[in-house]
C-alpha positions as CSV (number, residue, x, y, z in Angstrom):
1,X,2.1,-76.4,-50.5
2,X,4.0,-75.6,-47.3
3,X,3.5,-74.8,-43.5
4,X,2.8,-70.9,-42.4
5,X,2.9,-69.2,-38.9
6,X,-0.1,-67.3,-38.8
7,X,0.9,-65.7,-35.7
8,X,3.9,-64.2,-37.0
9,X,5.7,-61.8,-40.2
10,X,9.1,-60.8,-41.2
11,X,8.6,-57.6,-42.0
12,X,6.8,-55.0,-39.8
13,X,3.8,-52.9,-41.3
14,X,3.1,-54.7,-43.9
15,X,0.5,-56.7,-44.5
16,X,2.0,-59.6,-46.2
17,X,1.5,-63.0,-46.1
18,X,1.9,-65.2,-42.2
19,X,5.9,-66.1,-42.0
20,X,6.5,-69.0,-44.4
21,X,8.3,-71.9,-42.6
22,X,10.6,-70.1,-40.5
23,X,13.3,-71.4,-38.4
24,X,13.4,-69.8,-35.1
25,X,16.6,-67.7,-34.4
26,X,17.5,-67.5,-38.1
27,X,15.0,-64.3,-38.6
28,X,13.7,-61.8,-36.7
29,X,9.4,-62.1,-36.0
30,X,6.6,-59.7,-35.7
31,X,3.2,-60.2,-34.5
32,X,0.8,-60.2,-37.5
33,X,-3.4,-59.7,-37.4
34,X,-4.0,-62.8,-36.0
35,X,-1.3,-63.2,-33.6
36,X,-3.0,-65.5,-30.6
37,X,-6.3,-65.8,-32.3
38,X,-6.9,-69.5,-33.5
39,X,-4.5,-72.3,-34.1
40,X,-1.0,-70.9,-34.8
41,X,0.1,-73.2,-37.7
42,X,-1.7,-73.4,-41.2
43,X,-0.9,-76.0,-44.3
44,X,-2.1,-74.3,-47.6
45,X,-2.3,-76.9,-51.0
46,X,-4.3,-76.9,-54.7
47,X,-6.5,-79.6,-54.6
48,X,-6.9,-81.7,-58.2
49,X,-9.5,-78.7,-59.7
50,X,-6.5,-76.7,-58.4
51,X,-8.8,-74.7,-55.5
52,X,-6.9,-73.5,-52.5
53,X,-7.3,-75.0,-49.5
54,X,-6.1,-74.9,-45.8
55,X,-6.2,-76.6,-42.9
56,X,-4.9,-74.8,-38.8
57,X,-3.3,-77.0,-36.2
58,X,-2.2,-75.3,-32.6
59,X,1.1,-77.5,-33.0
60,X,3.7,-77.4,-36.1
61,X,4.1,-81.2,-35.8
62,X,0.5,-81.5,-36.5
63,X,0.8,-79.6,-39.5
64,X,3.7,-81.4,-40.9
65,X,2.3,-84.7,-40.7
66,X,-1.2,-83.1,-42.2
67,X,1.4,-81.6,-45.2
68,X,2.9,-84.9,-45.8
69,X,-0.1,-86.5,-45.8
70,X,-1.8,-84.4,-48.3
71,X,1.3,-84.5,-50.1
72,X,1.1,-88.3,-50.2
73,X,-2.6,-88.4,-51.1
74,X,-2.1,-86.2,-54.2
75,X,0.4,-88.4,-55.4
76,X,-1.6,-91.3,-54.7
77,X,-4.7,-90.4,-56.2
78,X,-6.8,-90.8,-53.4
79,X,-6.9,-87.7,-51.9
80,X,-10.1,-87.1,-50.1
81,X,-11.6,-83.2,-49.5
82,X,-11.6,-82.1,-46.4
83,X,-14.8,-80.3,-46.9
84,X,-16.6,-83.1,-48.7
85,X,-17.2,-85.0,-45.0
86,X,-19.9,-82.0,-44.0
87,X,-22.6,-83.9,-45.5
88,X,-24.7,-85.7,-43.1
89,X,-25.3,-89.3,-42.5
90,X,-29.0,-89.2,-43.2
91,X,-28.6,-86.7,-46.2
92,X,-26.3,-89.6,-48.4
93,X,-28.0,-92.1,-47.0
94,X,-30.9,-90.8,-48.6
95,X,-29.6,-90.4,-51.7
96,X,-27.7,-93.6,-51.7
97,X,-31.0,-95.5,-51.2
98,X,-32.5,-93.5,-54.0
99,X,-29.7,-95.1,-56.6
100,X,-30.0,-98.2,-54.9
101,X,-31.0,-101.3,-57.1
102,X,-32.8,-102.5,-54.4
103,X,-36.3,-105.6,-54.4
104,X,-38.8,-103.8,-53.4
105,X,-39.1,-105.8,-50.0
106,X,-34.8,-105.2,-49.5
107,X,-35.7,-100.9,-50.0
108,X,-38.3,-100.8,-47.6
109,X,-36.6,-103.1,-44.6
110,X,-33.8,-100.5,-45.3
111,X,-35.9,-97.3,-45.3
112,X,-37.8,-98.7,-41.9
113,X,-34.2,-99.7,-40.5
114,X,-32.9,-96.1,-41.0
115,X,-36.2,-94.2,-39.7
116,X,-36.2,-96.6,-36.5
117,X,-32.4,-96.5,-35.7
118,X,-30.5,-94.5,-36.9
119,X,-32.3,-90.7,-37.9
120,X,-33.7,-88.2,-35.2
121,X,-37.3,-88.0,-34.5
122,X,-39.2,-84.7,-35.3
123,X,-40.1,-84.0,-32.3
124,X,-36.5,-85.3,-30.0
125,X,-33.5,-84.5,-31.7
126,X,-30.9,-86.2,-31.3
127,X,-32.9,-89.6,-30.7
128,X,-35.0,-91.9,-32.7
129,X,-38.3,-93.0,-32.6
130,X,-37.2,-95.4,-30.0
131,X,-35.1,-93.0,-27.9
132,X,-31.6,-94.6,-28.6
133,X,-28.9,-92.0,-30.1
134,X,-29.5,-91.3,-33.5
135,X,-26.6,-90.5,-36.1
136,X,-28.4,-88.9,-38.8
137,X,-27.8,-85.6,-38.1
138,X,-23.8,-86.2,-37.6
139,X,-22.1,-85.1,-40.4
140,X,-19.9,-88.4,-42.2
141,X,-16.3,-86.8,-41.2
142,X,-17.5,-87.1,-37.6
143,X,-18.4,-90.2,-37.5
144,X,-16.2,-91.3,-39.6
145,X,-13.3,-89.8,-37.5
146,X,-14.7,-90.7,-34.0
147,X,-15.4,-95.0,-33.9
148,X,-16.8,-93.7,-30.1
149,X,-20.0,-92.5,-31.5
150,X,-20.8,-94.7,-33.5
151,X,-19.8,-97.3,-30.5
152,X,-22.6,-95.2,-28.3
153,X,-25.3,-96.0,-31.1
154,X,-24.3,-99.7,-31.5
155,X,-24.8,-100.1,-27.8
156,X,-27.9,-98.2,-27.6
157,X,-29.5,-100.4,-30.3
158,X,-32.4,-101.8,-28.9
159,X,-32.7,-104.9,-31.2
160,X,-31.8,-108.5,-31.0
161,X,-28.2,-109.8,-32.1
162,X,-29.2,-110.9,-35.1
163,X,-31.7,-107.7,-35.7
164,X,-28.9,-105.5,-34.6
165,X,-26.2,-106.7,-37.2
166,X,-28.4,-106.3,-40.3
167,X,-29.2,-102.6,-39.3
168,X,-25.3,-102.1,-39.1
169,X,-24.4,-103.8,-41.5
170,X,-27.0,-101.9,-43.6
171,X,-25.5,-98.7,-42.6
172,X,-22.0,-99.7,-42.7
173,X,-22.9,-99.9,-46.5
174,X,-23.5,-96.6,-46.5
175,X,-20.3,-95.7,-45.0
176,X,-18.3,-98.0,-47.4
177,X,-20.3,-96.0,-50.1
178,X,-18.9,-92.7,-49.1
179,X,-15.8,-94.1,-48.7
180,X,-15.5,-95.1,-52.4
181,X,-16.6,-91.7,-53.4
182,X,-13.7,-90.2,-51.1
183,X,-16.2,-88.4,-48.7
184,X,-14.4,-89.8,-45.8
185,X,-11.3,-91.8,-45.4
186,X,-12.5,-95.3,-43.9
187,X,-15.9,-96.6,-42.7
188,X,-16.0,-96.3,-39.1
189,X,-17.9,-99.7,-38.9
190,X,-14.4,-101.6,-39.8
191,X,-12.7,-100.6,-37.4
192,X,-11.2,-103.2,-34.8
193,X,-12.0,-101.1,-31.6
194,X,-15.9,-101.5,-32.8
195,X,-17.4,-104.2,-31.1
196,X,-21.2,-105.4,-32.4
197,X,-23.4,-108.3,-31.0
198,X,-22.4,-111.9,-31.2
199,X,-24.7,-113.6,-33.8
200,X,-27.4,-116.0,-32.1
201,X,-27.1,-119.0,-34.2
202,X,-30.1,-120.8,-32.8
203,X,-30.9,-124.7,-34.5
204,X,-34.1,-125.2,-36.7
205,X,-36.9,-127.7,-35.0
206,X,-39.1,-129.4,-36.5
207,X,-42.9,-130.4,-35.7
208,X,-43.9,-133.7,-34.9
209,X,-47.0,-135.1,-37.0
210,X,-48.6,-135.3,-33.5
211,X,-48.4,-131.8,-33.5
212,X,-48.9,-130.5,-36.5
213,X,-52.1,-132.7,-36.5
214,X,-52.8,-130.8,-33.3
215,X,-52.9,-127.7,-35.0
216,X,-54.5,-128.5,-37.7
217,X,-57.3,-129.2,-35.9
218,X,-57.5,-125.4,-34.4
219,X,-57.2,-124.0,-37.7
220,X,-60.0,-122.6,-39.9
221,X,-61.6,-125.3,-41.9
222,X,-60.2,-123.2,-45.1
223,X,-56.4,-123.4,-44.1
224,X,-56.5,-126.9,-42.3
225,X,-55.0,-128.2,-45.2
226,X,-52.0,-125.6,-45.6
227,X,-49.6,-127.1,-42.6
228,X,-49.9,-130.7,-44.3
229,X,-48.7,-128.9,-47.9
230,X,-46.0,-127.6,-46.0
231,X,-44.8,-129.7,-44.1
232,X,-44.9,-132.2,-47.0
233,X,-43.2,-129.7,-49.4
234,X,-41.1,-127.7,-47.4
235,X,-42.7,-124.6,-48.6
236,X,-42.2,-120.8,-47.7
237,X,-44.9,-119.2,-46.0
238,X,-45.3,-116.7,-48.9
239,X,-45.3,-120.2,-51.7
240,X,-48.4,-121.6,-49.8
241,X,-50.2,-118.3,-50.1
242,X,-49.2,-118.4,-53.7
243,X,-50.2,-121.8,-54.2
244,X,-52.5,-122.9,-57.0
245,X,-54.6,-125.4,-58.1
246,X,-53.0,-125.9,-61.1
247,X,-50.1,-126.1,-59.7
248,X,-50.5,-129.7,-57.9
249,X,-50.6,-132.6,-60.2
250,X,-52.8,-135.1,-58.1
251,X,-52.0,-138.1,-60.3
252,X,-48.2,-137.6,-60.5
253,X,-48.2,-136.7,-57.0
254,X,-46.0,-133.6,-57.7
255,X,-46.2,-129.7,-56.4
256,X,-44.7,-127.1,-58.6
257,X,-43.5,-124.4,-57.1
258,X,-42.9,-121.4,-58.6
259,X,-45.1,-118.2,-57.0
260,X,-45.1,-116.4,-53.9
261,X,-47.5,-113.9,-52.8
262,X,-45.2,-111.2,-51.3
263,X,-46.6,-108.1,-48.5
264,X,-44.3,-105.3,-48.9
265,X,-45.5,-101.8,-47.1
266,X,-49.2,-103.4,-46.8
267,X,-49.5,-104.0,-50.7
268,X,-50.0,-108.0,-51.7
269,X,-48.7,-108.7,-55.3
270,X,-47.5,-111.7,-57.0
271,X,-43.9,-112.9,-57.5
272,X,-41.4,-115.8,-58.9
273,X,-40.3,-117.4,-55.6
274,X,-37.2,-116.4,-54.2
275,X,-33.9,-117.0,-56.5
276,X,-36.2,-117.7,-58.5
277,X,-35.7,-121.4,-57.8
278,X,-38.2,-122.4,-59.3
279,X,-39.1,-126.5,-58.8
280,X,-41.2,-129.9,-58.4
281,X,-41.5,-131.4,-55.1
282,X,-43.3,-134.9,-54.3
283,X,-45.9,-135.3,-52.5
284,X,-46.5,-137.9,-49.6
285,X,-48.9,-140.3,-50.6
286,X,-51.2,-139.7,-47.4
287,X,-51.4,-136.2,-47.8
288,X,-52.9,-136.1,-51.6
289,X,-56.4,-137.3,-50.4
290,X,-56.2,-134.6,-47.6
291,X,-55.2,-132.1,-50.1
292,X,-57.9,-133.4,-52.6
293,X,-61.0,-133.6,-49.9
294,X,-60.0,-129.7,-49.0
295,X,-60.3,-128.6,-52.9
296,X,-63.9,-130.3,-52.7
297,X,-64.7,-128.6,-49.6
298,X,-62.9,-125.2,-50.2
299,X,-63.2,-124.9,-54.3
300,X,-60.0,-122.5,-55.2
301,X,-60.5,-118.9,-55.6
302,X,-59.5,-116.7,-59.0
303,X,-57.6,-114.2,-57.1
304,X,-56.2,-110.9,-58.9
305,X,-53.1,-109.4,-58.3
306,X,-50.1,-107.6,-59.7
307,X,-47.2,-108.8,-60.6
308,X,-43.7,-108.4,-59.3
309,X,-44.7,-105.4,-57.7
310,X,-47.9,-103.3,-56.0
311,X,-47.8,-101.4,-59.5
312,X,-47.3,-104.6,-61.8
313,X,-49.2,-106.1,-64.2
314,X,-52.9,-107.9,-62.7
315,X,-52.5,-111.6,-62.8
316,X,-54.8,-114.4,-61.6
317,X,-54.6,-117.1,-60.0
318,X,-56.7,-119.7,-58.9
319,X,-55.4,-119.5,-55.5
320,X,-56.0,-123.1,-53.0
321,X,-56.1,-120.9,-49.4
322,X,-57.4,-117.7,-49.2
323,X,-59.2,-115.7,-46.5
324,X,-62.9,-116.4,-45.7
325,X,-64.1,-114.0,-47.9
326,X,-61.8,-115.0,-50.6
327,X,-58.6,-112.8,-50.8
328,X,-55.1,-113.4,-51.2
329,X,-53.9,-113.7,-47.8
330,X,-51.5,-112.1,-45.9
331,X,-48.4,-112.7,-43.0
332,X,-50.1,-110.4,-40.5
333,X,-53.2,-111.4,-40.5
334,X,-52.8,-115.1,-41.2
335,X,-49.8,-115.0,-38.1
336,X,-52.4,-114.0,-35.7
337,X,-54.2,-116.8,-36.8
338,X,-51.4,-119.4,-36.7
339,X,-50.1,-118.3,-33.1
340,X,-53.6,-118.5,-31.7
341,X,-53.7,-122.2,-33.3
342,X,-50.8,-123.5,-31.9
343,X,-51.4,-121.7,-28.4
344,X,-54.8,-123.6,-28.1
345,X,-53.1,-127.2,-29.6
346,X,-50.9,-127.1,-26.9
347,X,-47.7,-126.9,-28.5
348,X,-44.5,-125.7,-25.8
349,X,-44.4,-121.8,-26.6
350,X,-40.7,-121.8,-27.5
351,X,-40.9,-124.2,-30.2
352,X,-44.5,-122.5,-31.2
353,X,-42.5,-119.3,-31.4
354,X,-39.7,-120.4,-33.2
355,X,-39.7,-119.5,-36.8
356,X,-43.6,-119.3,-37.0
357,X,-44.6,-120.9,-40.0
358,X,-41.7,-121.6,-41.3
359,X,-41.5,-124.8,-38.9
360,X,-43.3,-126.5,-41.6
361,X,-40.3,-126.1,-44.1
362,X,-37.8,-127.2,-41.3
363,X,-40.1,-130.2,-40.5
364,X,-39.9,-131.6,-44.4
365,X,-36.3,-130.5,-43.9
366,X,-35.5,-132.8,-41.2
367,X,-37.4,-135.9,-42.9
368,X,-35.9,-135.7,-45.7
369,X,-32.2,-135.4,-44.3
370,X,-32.8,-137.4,-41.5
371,X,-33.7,-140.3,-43.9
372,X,-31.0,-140.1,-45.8
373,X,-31.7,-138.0,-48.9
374,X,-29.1,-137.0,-50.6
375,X,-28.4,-133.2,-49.7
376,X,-28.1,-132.0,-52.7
377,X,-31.6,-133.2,-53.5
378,X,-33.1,-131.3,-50.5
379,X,-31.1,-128.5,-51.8
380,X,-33.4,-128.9,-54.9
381,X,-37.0,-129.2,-53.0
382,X,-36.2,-126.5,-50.5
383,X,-35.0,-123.9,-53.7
384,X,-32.1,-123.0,-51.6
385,X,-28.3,-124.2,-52.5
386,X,-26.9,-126.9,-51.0
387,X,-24.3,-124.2,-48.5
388,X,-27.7,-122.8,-47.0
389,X,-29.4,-126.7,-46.2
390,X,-25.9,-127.6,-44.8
391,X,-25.6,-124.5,-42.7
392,X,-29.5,-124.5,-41.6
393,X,-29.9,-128.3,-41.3
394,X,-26.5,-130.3,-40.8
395,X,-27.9,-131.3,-37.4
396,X,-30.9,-133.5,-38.7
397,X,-28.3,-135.4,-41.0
398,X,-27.2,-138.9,-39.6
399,X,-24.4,-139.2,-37.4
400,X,-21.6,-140.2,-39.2
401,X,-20.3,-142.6,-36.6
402,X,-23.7,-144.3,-37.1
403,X,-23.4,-144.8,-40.8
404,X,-20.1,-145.8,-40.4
405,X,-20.8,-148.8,-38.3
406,X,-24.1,-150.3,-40.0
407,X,-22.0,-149.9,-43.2
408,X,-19.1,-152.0,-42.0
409,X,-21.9,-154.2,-40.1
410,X,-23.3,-154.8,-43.6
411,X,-20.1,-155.2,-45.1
412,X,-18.9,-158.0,-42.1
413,X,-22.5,-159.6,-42.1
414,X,-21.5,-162.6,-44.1
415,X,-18.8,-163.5,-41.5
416,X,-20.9,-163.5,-39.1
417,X,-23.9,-165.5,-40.9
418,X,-25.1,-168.2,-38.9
419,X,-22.9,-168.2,-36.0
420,X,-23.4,-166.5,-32.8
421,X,-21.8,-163.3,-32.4
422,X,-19.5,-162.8,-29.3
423,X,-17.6,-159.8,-29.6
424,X,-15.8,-160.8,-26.2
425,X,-14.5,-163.7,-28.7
426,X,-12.1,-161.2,-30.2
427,X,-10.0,-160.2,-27.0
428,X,-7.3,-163.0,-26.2
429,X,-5.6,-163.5,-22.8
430,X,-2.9,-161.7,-22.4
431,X,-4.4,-158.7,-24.5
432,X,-4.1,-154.8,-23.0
433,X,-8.0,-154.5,-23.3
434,X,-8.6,-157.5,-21.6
């Protein structure tokens, strides 16, 4: 491996090889075939399957540093080939989701991710669907080498923060994908001169039972019973749809949790809740009568299914809310009918917004903590681990300097027994708070 002038030879009519590292002065030059066509300096190595290869730089410097590196790399083991980088973006992408042990619900957020923001439309290249810059078509050593485009497409994202950062840092797996199979030489997406959006960290609210009785009383007769399961349970959106009869014990007072109804690419299937937390909640004495008068009103439905996926196995379920005519029901549908609920109840917009159903599960959240249960039991009722309640719910906890006083006013409280208590008592003249 060594540096060559193209430009130049040593001998003249010959058609031998560009001058091999010459010094200037030291050897008399003649113009070859390609003297002033192209960059002047060329680095020639055998790569590991021992293929030629070559690289051109306009300035010799250039092409030392490239000869040490590639020098370097080889000894290393983690020399990467320059022609592997010509691959596009969207072409390994598309094969990287292909190999992907992806859920079902993780592939196709992906797949939509991709289509929306980051690959060219048919019919305008060069943009996506949305008309932001689209990268799909960049080949990885591109984008890989220049941070400024892909700075162009995180700018032009036309997404929320948080929206935003799960697209790039979906595609930033890609990138550390072709990294590890020494396509490129670092993911673009790490670099310190990329700047992405500040997450929005925005606190959970609950409901009040003023207002989730408000609501309830817009809903359809058939679901007027689901906010009071969740709000009493703390249940996903997707467990309520998968509740079952069978699945509340009305003399032990006890939901069992352990089936969601999932909607993945407009196909409803049946599924093990997620982690697969699987788990026994209690129910609030006032709410097993409401629960038991809808059964007699609304008698559950045998609902069929698959299982785990649109192509699983067809299990049934004796399913508590359904649709009017009786199906399994679904986000969409049943979202349209939620937002229109709490619209006409009156609730403030923002906090009707906020989180959609899943205000239910925050409400039991924030009973339960603010109460006093222990987190680690809420960990337990929610399925979730006891990092994510902390994170999601730390603010409906007690204030420690609260606690901290009633438990020394309990632990004082025979002092003071019978006497009148005057803190004013305590200062003395004389004293600096006095």
């Amino acid at each position: 491996m060594s540096v060559y002038d193209r430009w130049h030879k040593t001998r003249p009519g010959h058609a031998d090889e560009p001058c091999r590292e010459h010094s200037r002065g030291r050897a008399k030059l003649y113009p070859a075939a390609d003297h002033g066509q192209g960059d002047r300096w060329q680095v020639r190595w055998r790569d590991y399957g021992g293929r030629q290869r070559k690289e051109n730089f306009a300035k010799r410097s250039e092409a030392d540093a490239r000869d040490t590196a590639v020098k370097a790399s080889l000894r290393a083991g983690n020399y990467v080939d320059p022609d592997a980088g010509r691959i596009t973006f969207r072409e390994y992408a598309e094969e990287w989701r292909k190999n992907r042990v992806h859920d079902l619900a993780t592939a196709t957020r992906i797949e939509i991710a991709f289509r929306n923001h980051a690959y060219a439309a048919d019919e305008t290249p060069g943009r996506t669907p949305l008309g932001t810059l689209a990268i799909g078509d960049q080949e990885l050593r591109t984008l890989a080498r220049r941070t400024s485009l892909m700075q162009g497409w995180i700018s032009g994202l036309r997404l929320a923060p948080n929206s935003a950062r799960k697209v790039i840092a979906d595609v930033s797996q890609v990138f550390t994908a072709a990294l590890d199979d020494g396509i490129i030489t670092r993911n673009p997406l790490k670099a310190r001169s990329v700047q992405k959006p500040q997450a929005v960290k925005t606190e959970a609210t609950p409901w009040t039972v003023a207002e989730i009785e408000a609501v309830v009383d817009q809903l359809p007769g058939h679901l007027a019973a689901l906010p009071y399961l969740g709000s009493a349970c703390g249940m996903r959106q997707g467990e309520l749809f998968g509740a079952a009869l069978g699945d509340l014990d009305f003399l032990r007072k006890i939901m069992h949790v352990d089936v969601q109804v999932k909607y993945v690419a407009g196909c409803l299937f049946f599924a093990p809740v997620k982690n697969k937390k699987t788990r026994d909640v209690p129910v609030a004495d006032p709410v097993i009568p409401l629960l038991a008068e809808h059964v007699r009103q609304y008698p559950p439905v045998k609902v069929t299914l698959p299982w785990g996926a649109p192509d699983g196995k067809p299990t049934t379920r004796e399913l508590m809310f359904t649709t009017s005519d009786g199906r399994a029901l679904n986000r969409n549908a049943f979202n349209r009918v939620w937002q229109a609920a709490w619209r006409t109840a009156g609730v403030d917009p923002e906090r009707g917004r906020q989180n959609g159903c899943h205000v239910l599960r925050h409400t039991a959240a924030s009973a339960w903590l603010s109460a006093g249960l222990s987190l680690a039991k809420v960990a337990v009722y929610l399925g979730d681990t006891k990092e994510v309640v902390l994170a999601t719910y730390a603010h409906f906890m007690p204030d420690d300097d609260d606690r901290a006083r009633e438990i020394m006013n309990a632990f004082f409280a025979p002092t003071r027994e019978g006497a009148d208590y005057d803190p004013c008592a305590l200062i003395v003249p004389g004293d600096r708070h006095e």
